[in-house]
N, C-alpha and C positions, 0 to 999 in steps of 0.2 A: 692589558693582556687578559687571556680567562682566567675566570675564578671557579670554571669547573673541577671538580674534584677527583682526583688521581686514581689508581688502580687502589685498590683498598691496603690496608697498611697491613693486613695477615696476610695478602696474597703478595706483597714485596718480601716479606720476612722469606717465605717459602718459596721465592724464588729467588731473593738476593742478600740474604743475609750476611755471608761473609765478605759481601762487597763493605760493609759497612769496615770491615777490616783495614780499610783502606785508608779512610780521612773520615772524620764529621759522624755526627748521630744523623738515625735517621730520625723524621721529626716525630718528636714523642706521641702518644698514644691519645686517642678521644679524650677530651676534658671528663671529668669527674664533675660529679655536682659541687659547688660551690660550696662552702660551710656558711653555714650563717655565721656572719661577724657584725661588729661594730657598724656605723654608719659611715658614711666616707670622710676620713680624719682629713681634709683638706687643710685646714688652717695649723694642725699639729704639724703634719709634715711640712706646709708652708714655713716652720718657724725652723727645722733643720736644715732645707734645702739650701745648697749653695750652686750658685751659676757656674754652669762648665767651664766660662771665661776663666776662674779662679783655680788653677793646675795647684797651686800652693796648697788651698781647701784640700784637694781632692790629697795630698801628699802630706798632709795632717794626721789623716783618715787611714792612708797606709800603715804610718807610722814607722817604727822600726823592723816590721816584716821584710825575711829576705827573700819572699816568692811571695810576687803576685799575682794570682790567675783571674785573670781579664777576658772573660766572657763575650760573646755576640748571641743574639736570637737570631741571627740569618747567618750562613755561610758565607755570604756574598755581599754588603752591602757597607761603599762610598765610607760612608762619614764611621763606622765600626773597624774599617781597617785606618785610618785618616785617626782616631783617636787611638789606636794601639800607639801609632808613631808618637804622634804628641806625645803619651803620657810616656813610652820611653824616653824621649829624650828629654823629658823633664825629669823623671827619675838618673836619668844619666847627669843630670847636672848637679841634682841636689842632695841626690839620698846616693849616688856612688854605682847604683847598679850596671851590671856590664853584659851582662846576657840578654838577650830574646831566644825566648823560646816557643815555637810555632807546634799545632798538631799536624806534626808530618812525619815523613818516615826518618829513623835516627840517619840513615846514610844519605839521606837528601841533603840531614843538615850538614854533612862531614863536607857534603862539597861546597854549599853555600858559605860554609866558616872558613874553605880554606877560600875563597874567595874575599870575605870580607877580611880576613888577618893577614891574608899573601899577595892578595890580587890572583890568584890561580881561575883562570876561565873566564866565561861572560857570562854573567847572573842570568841575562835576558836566554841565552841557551840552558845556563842549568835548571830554570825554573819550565821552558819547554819539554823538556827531557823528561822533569822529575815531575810535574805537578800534572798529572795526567790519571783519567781516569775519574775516581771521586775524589782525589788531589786537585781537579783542575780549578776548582773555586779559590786555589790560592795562585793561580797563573794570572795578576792584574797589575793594573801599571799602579795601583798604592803598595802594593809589597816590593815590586820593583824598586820606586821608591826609596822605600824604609833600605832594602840592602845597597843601595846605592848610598845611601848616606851615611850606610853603618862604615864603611869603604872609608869613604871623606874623612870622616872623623879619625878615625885610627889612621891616616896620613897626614892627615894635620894637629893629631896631640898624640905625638911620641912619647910625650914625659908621662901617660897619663896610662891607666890596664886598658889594654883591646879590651872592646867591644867583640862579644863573639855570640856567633848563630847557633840555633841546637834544632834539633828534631825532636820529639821526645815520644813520637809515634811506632807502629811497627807494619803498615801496611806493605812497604814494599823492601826486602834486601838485597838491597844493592851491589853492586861490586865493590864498593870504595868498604864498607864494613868490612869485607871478608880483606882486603888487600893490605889494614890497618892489622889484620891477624896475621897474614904470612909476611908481614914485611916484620914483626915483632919478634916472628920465630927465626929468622933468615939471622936476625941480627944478635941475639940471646938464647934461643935452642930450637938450633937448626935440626938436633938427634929427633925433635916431634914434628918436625917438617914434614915427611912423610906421611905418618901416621893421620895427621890434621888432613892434609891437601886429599888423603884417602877418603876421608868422612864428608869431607866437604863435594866430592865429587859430584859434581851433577847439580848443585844446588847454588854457585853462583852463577848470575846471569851471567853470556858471552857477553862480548866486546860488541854495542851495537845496541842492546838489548835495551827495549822503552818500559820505562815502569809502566805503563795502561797495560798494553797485550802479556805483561809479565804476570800480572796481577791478577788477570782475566783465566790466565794460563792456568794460577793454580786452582784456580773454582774451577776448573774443567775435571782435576786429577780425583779419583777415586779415596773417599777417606783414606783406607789403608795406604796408598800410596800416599797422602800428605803426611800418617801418623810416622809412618818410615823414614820421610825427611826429615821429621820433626825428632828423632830419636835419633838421627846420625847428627843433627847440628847440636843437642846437648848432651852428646858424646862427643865430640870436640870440647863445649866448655867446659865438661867433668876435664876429660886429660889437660885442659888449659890452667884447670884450677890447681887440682890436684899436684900438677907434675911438673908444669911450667912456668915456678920461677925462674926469676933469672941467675945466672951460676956466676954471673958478677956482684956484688954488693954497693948499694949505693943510692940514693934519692932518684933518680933518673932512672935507674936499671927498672925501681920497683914503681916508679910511674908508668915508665911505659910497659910494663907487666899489667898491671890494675886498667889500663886505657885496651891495652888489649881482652883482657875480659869483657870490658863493658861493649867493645863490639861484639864480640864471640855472644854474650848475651840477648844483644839485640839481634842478632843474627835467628839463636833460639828463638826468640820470642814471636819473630813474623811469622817461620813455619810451624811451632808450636798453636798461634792464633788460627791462622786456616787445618790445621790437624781436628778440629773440635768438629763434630757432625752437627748439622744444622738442629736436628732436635738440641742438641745445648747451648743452643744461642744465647740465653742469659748466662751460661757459665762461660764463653767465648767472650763476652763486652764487659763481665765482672773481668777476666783475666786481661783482658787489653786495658781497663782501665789502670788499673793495679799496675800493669807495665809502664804506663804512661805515668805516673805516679812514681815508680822505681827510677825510671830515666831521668826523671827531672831532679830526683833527690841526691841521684848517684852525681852528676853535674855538681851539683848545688857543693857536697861534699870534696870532691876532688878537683874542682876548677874555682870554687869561690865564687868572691861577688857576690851579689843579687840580682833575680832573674824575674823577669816579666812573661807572661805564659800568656801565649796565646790561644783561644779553644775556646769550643762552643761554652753557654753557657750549662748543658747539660753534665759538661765533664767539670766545667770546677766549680760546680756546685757541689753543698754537704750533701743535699738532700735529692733523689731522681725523684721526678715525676712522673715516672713510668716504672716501676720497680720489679715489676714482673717480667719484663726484655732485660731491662737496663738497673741490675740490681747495686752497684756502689762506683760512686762516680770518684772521677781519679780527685778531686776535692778532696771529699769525706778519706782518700788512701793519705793523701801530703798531710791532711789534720792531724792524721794519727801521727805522723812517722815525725812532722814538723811542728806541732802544737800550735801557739801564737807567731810563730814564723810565716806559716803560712796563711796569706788572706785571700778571701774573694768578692770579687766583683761584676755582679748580674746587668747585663744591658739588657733593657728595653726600648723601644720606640711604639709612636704611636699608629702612623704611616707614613706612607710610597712606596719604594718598587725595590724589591729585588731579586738574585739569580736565585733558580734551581734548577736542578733535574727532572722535566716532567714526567718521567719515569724510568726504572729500572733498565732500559736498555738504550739510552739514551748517552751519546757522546760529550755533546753541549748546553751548557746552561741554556735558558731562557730567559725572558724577564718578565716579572710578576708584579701586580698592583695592588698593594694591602691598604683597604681602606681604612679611615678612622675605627678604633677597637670600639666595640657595641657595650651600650651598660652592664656593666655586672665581671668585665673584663679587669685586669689589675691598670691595665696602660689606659682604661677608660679615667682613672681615678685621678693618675698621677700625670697625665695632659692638663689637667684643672690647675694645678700649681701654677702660681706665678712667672716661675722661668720657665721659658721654652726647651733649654735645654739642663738638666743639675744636676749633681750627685746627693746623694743621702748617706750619712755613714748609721745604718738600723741598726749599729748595736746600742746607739747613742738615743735612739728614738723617742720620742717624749711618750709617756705612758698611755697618752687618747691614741695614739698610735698603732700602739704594740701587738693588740689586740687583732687589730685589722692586716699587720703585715702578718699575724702567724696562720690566717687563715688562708686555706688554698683555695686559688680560684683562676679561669681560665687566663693564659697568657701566650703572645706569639711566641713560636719558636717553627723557628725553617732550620732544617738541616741540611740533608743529601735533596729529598723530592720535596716536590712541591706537596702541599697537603694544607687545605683549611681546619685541619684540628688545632684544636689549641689544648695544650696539657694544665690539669691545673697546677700551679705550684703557689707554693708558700714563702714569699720574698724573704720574711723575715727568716724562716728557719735552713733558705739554701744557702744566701751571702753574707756578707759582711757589710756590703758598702754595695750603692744603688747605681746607676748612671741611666738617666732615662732623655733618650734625644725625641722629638716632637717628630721629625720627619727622618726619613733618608735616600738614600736615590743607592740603584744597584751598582755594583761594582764594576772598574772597567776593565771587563778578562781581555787577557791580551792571546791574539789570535795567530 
């Protein structure tokens, strides 16, 4: 496919910024110039590397972390959702974890778990429904897949905690959020039934209603008009907070109080996300990150287990490589609030093909051909290694190393559009743990 190069990246900001609300970075900004570093430590990192083949290595390298966020440099591509699965359910066998959590919207995942813990619905429908728009790079038959097996599993080891799906996103609010609110109120304070379903008017999707043209809908509404919705739905979670406990006592009562907030929350947080005027786009992607970061912790704390995070690698990294759009990545939020609990893990590849958006007004991916990365690139360095495919744990890195991974310097990263920039980043100071595959082929969206 081409390798022409896309509308420029300040003229998508200014035309499409709050789509980015929706799923996925867009891809980060022109490399920087390189730092001068070291000379290319091949034979050091040759000596930490371990082969993909080795799930045990890589779950060493985890360690006792109860979130791990598992990066991709493409939205879309084969062998990056194919080793999400892997390393869940290797983690599921060894280390106990019982979550997935995907960048999507929290009420996508409400339907996708009740699916995987109840059998409620067809994944292959909810995933049409809900992955639409700049969601639609997670409509493929590898996540099909994965929720098809999360199913399996939980029918066939009863004795054993469901396996359960999350969203940790806030692109699209859906109905199944708000229905988690009034079915909360119906059953424990019904007296705020009213008052809620008043604030909420107008603001959850009808019956019917597709997350793309919902989404689309609200880039169309006039700031004040989003800052409006944005003020009636965290005037619900105030009266929700404030007012609406439960008037029974009990472990249950005040679960399902707390579950009711954390939707009423996310509910806030999609119309709060689009409320932001395009001129504060960095403060619109600081606050979606930070929310993604909230959702994944608020899970963590209230549901247990350990959770596998799915997202680009721009979100769970410490460090952005674009700080001036994209100023603190939900990584560096989970670091703070989770310390050594939380780890991450940066994918790279060298080449092949995979999806994007060739621009901003575009429905369906493409497929794209990334040739072998040019010298002076990080994935030029780390194709030299002897395996084709390995992990690296860089905290562990041998000190001819060290030097070289803290320096930044150009690296793939696709997001939402297609774009031959490469941002530079600094491997050693974004993750924790490496993973760099030699090739990869694009992902298969299902249509």
């Amino acid at each position: 496919m081409s390798h022409a190069r896309p509308v420029s990246r300040r003229r998508l900001l200014s035309l499409a910024t709050a789509a980015v609300l929706a799923a996925g970075t867009l891809s980060a900004g022109t490399a920087a110039a390189s730092t001068p570093s070291a000379a290319e430590p091949v034979d050091a990192l040759n000596r930490s590397a371990r082969p993909l083949s080795d799930l045990n290595g890589l779950g060493r390298m985890v360690g006792d972390a109860r979130v791990v966020g598992l990066g991709e440099a493409s939205h879309s591509a084969h062998e990056f959702f194919t080793l999400k699965q892997r390393l869940f359910r290797h983690l599921v066998a060894t280390k106990g974890f019982t979550t997935f959590a995907l960048e999507a919207s929290w009420s996508t995942g409400l339907r996708l778990d009740a699916y995987v813990t109840r059998g409620i619905g067809d994944p292959a429908q909810i995933m049409r429904d809900e992955f639409q728009g700049q969601y639609v790079f997670w409509n493929t038959q590898e996540y099909l897949d994965l929720i098809q097996w999360m199913r399996r599993y939980n029918l066939t080891h009863p004795d054993r905690p469901q396996l359960r799906f999350v969203g940790n996103d806030l692109g699209y609010a859906g109905p199944d959020a708000f229905d988690h609110v009034t079915d909360y109120l119906a059953a424990h304070r019904p007296d705020l039934a009213g008052r809620i379903g008043d604030l909420y008017a107008g603001l959850k999707p009808a019956a019917g209603t597709q997350a793309g043209p919902w989404m689309v809908g609200q880039l169309t509404k006039e700031v004040p008009a989003r800052r409006a919705e944005a003020d009636r739905a965290d005037a619900a979670l105030a009266l929700l907070r404030d007012h609406g406990r439960p008037r029974t006592a009990g472990r249950d009562a005040e679960r399902a109080h707390a579950r009711a907030l954390q939707n009423a929350a996310a509910i806030t947080q999609s119309f709060t996300g689009y409320a932001f005027p395009d001129e504060q786009f960095p403060e619109r992607m600081r606050y979606r990150d930070r929310a993604m970061a909230a959702n994944t912790a608020w899970w963590l704390r209230h549901e247990g287990g350990r959770i596998l995070l799915a997202s680009n690698n721009g979100h769970v990294a410490y460090t952005s490589d674009n700080p001036d759009e994209f100023p603190e990545s939900t990584g560096a939020f989970l670091r703070a609030q989770l310390g050594p609990d939380y780890v991450s893990i940066g994918l790279t590849f060298n080449q092949g093909t995979v999806n994007a958006l060739p621009d901003f007004t575009a429905q369906q991916p493409q497929e794209y051909t990334v040739t072998p990365a040019p010298k002076g690139h990080n994935e030029h360095t780390l194709d030299k290694l002897r395996h084709r495919d390995f992990s690296i744990d860089l905290r562990a890195a041998p000190p001819a190393a060290v030097t070289w991974l803290a320096a930044a310097r150009p690296t793939r990263s696709y997001g939402l559009y297609w774009s031959t920039d490469d941002p530079a980043t600094a491997l050693g100071r974004s993750y924790d743990i490496l993973i760099h595959l030699h090739e990869v082929e694009a992902a298969h969206i299902l249509r």
